[in-house]
N, CA, C, O and CB atoms as a CASP TS submission, in Angstrom:
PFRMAT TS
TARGET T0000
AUTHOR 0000-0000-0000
METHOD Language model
MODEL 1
PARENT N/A
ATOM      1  N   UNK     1       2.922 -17.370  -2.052  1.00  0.00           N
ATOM      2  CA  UNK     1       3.268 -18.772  -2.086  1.00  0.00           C
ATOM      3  C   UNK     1       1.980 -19.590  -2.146  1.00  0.00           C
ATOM      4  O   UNK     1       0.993 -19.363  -1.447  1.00  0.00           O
ATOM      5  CB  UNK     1       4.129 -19.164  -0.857  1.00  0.00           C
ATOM      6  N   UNK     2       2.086 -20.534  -3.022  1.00  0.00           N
ATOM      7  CA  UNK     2       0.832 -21.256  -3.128  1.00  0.00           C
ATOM      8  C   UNK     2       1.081 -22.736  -3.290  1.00  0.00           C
ATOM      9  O   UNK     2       2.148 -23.015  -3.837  1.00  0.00           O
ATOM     10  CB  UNK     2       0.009 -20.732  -4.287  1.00  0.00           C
ATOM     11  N   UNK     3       0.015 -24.119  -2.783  1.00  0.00           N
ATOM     12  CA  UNK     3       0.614 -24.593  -2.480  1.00  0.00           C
ATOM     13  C   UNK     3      -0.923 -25.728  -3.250  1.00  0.00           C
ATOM     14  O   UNK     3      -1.689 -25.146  -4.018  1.00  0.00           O
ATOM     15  CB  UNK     3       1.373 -24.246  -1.071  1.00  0.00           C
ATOM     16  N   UNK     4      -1.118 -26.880  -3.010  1.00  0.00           N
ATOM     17  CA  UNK     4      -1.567 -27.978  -3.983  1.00  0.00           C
ATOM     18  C   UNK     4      -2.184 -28.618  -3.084  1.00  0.00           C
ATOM     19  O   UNK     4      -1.647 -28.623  -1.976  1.00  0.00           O
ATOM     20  CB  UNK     4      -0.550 -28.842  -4.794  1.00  0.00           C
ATOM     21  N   UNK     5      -3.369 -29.290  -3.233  1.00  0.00           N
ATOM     22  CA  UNK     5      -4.219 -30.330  -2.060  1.00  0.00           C
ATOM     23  C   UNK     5      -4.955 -31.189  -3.358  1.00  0.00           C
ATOM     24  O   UNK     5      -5.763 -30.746  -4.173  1.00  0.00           O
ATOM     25  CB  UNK     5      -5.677 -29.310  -0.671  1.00  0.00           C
ATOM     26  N   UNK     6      -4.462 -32.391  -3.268  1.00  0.00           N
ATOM     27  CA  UNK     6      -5.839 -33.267  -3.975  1.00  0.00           C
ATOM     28  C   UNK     6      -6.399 -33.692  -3.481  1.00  0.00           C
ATOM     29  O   UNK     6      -5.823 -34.368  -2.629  1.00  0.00           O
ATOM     30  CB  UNK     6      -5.893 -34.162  -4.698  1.00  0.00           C
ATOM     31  N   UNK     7      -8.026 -33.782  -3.442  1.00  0.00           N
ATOM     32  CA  UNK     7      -8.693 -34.629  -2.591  1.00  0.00           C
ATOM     33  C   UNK     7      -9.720 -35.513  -3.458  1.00  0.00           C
ATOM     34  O   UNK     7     -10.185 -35.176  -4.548  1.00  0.00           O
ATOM     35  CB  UNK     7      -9.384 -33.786  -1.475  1.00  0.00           C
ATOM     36  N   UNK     8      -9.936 -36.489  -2.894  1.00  0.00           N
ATOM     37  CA  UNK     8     -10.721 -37.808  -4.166  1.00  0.00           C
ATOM     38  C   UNK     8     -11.800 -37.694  -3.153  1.00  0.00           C
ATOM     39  O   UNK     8     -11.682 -37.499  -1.944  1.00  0.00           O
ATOM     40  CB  UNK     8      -9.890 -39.882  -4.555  1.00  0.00           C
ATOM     41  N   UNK     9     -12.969 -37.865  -3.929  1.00  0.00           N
ATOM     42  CA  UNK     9     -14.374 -37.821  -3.500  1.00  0.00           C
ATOM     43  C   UNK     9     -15.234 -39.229  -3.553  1.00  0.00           C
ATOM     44  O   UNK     9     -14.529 -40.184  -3.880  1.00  0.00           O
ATOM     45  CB  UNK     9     -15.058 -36.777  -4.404  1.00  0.00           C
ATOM     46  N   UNK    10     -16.322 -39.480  -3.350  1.00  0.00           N
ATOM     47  CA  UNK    10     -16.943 -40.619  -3.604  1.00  0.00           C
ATOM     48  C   UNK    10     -18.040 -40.372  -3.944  1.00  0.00           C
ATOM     49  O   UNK    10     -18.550 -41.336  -4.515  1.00  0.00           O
ATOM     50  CB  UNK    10     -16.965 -41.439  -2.748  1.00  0.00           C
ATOM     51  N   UNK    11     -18.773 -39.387  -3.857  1.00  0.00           N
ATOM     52  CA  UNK    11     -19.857 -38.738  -3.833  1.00  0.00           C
ATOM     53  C   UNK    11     -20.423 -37.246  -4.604  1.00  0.00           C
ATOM     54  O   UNK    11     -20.035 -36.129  -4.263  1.00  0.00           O
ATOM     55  CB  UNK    11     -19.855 -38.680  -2.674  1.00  0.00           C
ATOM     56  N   UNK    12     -21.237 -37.469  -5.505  1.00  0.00           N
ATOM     57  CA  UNK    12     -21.426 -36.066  -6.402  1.00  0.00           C
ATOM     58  C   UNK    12     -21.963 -35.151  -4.848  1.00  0.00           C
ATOM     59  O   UNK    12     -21.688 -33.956  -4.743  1.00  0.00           O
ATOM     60  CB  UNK    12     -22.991 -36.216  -8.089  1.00  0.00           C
ATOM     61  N   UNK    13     -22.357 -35.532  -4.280  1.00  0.00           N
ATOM     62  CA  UNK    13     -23.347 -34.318  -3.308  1.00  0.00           C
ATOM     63  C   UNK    13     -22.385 -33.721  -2.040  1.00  0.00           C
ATOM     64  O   UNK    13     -22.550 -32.748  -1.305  1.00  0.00           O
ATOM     65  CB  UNK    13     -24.988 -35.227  -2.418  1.00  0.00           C
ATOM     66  N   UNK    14     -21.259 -34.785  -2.114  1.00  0.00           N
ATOM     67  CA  UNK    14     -20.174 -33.843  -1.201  1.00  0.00           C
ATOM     68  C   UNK    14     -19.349 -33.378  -2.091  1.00  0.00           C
ATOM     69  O   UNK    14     -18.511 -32.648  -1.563  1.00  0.00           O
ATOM     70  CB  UNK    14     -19.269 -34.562  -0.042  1.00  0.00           C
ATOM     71  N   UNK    15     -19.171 -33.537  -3.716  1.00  0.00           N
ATOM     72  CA  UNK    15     -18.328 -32.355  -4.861  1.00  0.00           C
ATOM     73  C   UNK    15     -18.935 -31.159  -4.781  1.00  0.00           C
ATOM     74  O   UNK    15     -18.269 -30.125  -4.846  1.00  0.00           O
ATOM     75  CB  UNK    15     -18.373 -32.695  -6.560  1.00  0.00           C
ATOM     76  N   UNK    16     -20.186 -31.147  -4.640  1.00  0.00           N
ATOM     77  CA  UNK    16     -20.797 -29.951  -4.503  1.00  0.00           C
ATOM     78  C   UNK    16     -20.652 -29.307  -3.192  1.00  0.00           C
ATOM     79  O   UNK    16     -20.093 -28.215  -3.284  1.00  0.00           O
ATOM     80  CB  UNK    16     -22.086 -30.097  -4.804  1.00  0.00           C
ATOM     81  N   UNK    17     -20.969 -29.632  -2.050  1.00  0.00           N
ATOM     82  CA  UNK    17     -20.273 -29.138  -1.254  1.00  0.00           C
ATOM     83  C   UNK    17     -18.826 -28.456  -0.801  1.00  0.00           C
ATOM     84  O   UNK    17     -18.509 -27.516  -0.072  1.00  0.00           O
ATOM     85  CB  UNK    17     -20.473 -29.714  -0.908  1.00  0.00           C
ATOM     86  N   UNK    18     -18.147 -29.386  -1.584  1.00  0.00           N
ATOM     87  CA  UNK    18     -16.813 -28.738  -1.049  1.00  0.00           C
ATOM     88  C   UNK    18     -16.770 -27.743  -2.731  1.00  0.00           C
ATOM     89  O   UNK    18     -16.199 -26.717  -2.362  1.00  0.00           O
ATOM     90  CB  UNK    18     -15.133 -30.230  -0.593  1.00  0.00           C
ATOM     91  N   UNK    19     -16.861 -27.685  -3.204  1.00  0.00           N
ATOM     92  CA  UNK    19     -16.597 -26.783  -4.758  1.00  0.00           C
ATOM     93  C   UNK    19     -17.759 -25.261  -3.985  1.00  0.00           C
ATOM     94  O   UNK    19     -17.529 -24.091  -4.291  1.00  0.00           O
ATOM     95  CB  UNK    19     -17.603 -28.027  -6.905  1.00  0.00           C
ATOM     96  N   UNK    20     -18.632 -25.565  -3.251  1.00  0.00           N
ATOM     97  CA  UNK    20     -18.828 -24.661  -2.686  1.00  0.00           C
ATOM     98  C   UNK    20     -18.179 -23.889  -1.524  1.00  0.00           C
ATOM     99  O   UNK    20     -18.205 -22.669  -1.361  1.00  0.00           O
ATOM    100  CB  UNK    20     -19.649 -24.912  -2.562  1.00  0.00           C
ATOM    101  N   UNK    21     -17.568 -24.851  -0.714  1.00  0.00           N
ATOM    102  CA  UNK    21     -16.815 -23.873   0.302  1.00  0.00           C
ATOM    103  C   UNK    21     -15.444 -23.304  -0.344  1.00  0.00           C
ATOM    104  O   UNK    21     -15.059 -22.179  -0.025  1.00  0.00           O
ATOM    105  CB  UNK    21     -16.424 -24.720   1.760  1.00  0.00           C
ATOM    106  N   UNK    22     -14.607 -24.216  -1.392  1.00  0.00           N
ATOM    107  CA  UNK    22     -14.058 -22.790  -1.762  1.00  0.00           C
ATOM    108  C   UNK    22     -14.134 -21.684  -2.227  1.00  0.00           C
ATOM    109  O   UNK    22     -13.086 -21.059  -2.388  1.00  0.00           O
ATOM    110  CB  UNK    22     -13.556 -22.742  -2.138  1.00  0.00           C
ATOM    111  N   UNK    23     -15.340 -21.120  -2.573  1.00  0.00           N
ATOM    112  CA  UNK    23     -15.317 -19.674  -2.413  1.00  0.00           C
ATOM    113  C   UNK    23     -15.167 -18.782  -1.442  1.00  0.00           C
ATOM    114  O   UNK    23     -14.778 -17.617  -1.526  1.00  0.00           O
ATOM    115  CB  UNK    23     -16.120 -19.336  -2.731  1.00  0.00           C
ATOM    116  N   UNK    24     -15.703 -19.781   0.061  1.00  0.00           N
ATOM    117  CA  UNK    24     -15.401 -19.367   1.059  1.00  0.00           C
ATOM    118  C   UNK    24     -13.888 -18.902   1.860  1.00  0.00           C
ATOM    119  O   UNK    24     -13.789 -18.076   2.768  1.00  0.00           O
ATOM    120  CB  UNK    24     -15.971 -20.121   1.475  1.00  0.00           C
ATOM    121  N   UNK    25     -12.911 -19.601   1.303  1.00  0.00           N
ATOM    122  CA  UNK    25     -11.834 -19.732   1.778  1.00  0.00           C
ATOM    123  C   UNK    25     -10.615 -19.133   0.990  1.00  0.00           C
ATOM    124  O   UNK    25      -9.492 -19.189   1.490  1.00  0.00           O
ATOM    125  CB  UNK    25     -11.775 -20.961   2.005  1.00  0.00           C
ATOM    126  N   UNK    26     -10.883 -18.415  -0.550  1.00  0.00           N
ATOM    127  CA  UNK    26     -10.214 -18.029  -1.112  1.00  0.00           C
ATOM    128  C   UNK    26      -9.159 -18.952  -2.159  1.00  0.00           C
ATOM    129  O   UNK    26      -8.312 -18.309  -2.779  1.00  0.00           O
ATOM    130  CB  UNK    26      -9.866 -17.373  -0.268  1.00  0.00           C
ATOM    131  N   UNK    27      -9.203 -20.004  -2.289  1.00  0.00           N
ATOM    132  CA  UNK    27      -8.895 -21.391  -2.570  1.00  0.00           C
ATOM    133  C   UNK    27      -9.162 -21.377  -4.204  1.00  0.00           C
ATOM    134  O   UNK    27      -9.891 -20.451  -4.557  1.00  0.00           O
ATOM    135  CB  UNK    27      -9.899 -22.523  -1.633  1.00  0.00           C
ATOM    136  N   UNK    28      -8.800 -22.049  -5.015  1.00  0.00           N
ATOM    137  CA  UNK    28      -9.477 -22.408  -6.354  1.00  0.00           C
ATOM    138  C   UNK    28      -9.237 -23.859  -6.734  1.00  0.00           C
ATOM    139  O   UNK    28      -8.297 -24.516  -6.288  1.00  0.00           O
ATOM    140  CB  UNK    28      -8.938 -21.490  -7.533  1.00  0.00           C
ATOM    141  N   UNK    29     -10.048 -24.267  -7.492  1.00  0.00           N
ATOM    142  CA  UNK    29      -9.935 -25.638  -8.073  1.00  0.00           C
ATOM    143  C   UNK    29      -9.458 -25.305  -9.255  1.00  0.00           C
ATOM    144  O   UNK    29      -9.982 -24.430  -9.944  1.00  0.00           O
ATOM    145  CB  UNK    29     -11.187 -26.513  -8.167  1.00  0.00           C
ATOM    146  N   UNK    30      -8.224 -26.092  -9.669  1.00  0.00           N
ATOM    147  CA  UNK    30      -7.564 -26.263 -11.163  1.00  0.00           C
ATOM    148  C   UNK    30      -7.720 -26.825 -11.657  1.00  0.00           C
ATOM    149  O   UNK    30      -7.529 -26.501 -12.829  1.00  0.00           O
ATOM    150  CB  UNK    30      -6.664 -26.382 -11.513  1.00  0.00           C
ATOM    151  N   UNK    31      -8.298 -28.471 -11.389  1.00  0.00           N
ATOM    152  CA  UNK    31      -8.790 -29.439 -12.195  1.00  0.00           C
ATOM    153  C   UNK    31     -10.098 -29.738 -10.903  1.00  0.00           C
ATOM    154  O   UNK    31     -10.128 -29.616  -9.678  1.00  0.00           O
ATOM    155  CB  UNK    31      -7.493 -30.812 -12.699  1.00  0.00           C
ATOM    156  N   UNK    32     -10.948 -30.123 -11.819  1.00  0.00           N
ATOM    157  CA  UNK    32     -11.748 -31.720 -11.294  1.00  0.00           C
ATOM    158  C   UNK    32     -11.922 -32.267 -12.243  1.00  0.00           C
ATOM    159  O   UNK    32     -12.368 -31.714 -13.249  1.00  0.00           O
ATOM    160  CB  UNK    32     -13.159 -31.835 -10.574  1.00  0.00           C
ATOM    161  N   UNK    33     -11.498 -33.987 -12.148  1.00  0.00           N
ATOM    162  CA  UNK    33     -11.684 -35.110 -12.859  1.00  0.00           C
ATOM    163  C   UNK    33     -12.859 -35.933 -11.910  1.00  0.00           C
ATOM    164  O   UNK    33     -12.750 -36.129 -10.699  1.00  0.00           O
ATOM    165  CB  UNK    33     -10.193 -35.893 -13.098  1.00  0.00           C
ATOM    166  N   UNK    34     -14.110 -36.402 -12.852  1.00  0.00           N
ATOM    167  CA  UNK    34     -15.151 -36.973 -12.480  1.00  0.00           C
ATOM    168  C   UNK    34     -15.497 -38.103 -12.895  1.00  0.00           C
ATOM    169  O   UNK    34     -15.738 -37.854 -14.076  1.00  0.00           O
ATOM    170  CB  UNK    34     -15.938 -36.360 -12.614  1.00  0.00           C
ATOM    171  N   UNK    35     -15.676 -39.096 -12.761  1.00  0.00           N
ATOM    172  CA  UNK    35     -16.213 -40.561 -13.622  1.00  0.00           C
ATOM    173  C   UNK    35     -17.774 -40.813 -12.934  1.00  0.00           C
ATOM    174  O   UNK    35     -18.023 -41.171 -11.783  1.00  0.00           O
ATOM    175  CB  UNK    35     -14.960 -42.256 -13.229  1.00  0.00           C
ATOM    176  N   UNK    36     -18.747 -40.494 -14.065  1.00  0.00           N
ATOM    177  CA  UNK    36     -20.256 -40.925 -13.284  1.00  0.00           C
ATOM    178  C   UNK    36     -20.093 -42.067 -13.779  1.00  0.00           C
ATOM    179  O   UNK    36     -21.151 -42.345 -14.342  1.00  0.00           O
ATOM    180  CB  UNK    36     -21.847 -40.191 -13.619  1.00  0.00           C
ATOM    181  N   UNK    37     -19.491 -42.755 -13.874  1.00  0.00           N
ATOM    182  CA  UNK    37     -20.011 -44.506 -14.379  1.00  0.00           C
ATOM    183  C   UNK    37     -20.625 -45.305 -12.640  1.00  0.00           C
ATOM    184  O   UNK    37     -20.879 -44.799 -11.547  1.00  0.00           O
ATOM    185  CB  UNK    37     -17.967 -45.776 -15.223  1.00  0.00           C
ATOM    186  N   UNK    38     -20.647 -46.303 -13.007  1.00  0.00           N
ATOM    187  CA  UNK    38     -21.117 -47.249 -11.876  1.00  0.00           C
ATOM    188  C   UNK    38     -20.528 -46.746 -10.096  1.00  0.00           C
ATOM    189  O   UNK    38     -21.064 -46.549  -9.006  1.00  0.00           O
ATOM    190  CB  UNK    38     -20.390 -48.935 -12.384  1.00  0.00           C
ATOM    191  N   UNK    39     -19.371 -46.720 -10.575  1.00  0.00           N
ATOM    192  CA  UNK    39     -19.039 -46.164  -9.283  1.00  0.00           C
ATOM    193  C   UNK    39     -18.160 -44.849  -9.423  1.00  0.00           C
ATOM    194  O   UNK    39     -17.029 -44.569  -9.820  1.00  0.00           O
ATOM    195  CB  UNK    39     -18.291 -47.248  -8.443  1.00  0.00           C
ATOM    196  N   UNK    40     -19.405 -44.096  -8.820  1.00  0.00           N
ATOM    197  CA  UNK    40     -18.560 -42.423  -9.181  1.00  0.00           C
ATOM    198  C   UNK    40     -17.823 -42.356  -8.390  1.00  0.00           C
ATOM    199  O   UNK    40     -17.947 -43.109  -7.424  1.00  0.00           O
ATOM    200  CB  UNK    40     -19.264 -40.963  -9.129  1.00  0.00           C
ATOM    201  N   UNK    41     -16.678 -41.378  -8.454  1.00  0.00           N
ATOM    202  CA  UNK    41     -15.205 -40.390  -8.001  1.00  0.00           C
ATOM    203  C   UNK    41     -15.147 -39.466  -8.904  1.00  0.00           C
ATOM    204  O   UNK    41     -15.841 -39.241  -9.895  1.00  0.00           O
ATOM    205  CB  UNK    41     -13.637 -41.118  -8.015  1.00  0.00           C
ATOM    206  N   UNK    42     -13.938 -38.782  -8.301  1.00  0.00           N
ATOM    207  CA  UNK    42     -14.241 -37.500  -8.623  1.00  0.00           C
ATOM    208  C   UNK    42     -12.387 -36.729  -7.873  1.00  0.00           C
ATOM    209  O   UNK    42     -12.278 -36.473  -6.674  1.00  0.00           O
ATOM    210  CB  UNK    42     -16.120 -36.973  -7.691  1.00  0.00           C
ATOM    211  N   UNK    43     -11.884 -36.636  -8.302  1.00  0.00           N
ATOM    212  CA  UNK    43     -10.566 -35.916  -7.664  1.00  0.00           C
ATOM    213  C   UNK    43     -10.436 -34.580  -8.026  1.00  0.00           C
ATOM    214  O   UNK    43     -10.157 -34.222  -9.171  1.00  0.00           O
ATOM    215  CB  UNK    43      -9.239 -36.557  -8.079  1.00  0.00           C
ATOM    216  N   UNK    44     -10.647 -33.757  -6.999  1.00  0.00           N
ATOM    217  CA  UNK    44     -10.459 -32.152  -7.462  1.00  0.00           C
ATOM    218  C   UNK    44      -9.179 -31.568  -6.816  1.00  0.00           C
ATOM    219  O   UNK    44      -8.897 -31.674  -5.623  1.00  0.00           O
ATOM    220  CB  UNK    44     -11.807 -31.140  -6.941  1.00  0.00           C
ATOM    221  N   UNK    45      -8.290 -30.807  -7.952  1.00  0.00           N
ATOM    222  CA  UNK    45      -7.253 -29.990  -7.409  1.00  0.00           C
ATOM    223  C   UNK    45      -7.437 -29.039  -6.882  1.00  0.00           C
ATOM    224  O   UNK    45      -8.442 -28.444  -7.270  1.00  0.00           O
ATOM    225  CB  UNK    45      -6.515 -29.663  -8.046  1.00  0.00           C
ATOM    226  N   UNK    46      -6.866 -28.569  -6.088  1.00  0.00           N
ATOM    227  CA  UNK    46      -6.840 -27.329  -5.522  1.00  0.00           C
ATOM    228  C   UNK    46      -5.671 -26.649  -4.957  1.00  0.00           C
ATOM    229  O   UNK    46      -4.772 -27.199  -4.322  1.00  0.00           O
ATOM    230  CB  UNK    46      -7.642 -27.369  -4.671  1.00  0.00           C
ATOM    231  N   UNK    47      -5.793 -24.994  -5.337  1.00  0.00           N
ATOM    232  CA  UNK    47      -4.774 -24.542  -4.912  1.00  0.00           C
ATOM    233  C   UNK    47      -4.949 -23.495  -4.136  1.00  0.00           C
ATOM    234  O   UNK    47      -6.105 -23.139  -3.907  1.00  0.00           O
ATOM    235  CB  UNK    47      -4.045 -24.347  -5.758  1.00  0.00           C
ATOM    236  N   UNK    48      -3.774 -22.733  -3.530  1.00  0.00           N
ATOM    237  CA  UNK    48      -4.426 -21.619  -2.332  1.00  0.00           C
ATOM    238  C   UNK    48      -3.257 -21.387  -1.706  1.00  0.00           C
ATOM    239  O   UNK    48      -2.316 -22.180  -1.752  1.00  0.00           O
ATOM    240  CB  UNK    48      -5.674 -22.165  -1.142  1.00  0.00           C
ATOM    241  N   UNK    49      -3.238 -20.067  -0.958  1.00  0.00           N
ATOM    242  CA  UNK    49      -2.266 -19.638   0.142  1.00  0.00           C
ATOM    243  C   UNK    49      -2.407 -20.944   1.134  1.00  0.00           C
ATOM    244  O   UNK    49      -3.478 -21.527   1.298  1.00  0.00           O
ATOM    245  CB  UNK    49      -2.723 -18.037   0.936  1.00  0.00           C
ATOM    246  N   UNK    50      -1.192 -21.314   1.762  1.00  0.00           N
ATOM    247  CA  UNK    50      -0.877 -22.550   2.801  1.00  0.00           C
ATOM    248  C   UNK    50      -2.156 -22.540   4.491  1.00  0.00           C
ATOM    249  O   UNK    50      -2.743 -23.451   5.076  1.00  0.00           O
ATOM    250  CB  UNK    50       1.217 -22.173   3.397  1.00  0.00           C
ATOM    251  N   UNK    51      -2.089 -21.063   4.710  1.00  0.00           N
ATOM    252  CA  UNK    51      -3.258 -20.902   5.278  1.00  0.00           C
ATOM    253  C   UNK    51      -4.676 -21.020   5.407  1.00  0.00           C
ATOM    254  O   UNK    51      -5.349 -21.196   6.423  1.00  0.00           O
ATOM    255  CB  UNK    51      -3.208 -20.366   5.316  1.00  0.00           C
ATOM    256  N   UNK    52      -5.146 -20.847   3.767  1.00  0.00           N
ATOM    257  CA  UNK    52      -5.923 -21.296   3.192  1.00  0.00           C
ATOM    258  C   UNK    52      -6.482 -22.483   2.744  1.00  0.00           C
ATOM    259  O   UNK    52      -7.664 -22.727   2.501  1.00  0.00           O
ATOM    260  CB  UNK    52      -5.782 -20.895   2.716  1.00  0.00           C
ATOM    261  N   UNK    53      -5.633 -23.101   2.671  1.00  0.00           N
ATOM    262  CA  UNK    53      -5.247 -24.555   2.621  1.00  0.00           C
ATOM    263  C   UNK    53      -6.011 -25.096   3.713  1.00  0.00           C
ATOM    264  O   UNK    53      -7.195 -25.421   3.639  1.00  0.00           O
ATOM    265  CB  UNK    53      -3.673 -24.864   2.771  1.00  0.00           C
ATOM    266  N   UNK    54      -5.206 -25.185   4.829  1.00  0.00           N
ATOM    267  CA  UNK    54      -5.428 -25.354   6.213  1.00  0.00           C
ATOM    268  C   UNK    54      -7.169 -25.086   6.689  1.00  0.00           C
ATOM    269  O   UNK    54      -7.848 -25.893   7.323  1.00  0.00           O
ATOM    270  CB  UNK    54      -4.350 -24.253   6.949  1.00  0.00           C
ATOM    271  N   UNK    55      -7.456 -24.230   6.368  1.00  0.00           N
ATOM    272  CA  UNK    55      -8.540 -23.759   7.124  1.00  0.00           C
ATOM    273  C   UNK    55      -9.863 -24.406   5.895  1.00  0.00           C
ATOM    274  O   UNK    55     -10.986 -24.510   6.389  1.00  0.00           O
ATOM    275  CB  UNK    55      -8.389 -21.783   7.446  1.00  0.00           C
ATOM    276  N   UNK    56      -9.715 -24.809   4.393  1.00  0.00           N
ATOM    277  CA  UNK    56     -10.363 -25.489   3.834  1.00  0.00           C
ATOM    278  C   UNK    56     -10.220 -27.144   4.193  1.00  0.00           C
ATOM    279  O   UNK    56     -11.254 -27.782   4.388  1.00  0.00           O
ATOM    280  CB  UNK    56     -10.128 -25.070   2.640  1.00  0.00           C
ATOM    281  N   UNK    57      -9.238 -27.639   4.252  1.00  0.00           N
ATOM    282  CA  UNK    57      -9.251 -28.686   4.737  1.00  0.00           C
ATOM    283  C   UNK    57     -10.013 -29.014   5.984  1.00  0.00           C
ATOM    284  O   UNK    57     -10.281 -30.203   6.152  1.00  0.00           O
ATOM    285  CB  UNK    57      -8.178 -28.900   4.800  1.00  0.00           C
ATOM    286  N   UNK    58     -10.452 -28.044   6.995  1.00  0.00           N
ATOM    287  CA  UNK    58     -10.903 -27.783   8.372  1.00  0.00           C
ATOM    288  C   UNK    58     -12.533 -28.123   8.115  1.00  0.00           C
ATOM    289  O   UNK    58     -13.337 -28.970   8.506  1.00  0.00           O
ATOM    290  CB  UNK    58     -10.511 -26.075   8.957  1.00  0.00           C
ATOM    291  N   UNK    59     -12.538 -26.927   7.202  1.00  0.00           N
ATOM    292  CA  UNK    59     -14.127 -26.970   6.351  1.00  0.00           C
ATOM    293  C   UNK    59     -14.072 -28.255   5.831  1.00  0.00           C
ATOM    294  O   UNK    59     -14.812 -28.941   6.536  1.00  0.00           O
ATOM    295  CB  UNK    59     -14.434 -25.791   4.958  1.00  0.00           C
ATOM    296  N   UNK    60     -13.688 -28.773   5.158  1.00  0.00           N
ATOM    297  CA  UNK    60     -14.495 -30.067   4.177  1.00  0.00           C
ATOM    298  C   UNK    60     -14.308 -31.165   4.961  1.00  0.00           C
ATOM    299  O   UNK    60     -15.177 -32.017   4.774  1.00  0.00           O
ATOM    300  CB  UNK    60     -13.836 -30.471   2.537  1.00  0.00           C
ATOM    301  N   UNK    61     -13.196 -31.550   6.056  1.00  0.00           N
ATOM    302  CA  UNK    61     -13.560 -32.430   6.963  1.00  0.00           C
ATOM    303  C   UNK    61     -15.055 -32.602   7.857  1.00  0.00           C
ATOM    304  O   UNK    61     -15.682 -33.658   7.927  1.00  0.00           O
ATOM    305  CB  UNK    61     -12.592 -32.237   7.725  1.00  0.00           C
ATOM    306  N   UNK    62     -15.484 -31.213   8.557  1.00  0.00           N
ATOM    307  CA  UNK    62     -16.403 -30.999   9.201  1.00  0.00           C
ATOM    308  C   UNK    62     -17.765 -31.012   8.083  1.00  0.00           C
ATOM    309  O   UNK    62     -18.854 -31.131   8.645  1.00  0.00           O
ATOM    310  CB  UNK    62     -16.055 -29.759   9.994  1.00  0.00           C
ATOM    311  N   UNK    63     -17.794 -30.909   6.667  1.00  0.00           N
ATOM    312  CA  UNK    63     -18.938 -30.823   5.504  1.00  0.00           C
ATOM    313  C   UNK    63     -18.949 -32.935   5.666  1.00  0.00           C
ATOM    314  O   UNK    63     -19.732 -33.730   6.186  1.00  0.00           O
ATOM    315  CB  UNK    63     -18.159 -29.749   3.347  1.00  0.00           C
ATOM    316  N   UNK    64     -18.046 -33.032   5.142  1.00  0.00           N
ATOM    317  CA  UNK    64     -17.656 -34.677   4.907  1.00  0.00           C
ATOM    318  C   UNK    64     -18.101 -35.728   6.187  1.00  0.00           C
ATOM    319  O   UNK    64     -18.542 -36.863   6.007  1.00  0.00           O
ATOM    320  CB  UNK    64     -15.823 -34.814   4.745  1.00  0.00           C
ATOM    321  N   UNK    65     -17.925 -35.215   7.251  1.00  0.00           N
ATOM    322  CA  UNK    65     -18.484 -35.993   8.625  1.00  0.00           C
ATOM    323  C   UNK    65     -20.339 -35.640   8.380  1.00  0.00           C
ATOM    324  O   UNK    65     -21.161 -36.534   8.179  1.00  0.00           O
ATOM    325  CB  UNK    65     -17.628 -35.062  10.494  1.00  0.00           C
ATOM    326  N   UNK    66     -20.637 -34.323   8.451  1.00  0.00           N
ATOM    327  CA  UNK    66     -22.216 -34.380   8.154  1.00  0.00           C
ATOM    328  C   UNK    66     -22.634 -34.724   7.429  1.00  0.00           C
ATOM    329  O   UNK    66     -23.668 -35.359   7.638  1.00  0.00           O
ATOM    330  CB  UNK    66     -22.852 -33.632   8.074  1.00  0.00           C
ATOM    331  N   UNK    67     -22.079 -34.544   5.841  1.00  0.00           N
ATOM    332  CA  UNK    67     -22.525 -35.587   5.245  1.00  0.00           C
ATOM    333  C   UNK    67     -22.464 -36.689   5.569  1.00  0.00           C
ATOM    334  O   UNK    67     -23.373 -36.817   6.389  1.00  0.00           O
ATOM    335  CB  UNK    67     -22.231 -35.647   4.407  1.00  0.00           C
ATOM    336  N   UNK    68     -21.856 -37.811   5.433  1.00  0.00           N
ATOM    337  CA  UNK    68     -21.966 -38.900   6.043  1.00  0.00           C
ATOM    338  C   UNK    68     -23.067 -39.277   7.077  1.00  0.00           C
ATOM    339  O   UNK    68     -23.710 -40.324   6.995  1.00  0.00           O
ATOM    340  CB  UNK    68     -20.910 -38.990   6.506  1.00  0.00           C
ATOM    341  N   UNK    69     -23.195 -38.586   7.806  1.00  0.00           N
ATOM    342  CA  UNK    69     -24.618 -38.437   8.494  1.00  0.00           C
ATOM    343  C   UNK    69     -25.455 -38.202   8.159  1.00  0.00           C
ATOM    344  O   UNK    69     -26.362 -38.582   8.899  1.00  0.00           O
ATOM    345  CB  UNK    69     -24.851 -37.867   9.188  1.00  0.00           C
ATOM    346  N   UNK    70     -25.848 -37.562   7.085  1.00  0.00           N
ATOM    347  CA  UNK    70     -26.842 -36.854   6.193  1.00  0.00           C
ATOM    348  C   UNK    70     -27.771 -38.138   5.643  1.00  0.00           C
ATOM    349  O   UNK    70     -28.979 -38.352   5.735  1.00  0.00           O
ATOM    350  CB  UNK    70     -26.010 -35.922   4.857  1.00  0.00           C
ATOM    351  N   UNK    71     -26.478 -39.036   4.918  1.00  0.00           N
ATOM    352  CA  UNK    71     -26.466 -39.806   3.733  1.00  0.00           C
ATOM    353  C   UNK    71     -26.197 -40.967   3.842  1.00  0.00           C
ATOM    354  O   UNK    71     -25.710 -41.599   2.905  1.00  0.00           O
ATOM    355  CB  UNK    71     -25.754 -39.429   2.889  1.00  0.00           C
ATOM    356  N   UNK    72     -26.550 -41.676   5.414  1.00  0.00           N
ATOM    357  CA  UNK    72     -26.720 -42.961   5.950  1.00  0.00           C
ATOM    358  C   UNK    72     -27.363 -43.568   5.523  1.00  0.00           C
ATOM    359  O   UNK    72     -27.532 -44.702   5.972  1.00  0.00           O
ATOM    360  CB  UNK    72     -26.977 -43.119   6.906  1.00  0.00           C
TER
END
């Protein structure tokens, strides 16, 4: 069973981050849509066992808070 997470970004340096932890988690991205114009975003799909899910979402919250700290 597999299951769908979109998450919208604001930032190229936390896309990279999180496009990196899913390898960690077993997870894949099906799309990312990116706009570098003036004000970048970036929405990446993702899909994964529901567990998987869960425990990436865990990860990119805790990536997304340090960043933010990082990048004050």
């Amino acid at each position: 069973m597999s299951e769908r997470l979109e998450l919208p970004l604001h930032d190229q340096r936390a896309l990279a981050k999180v496009l990196t932890a899913l390898t960690r988690t077993g997870c894949t991205a099906t799309s990312v849509r990116a706009n570098f114009g003036d004000n970048y975003s970036a929405v990446i799909t993702i899909e994964g066992a529901p567990l998987n899910l869960r425990r990436l979402t865990a990860m990119i919250s805790r990536l997304i808070s340090t960043h933010q700290e990082e990048y004050r």
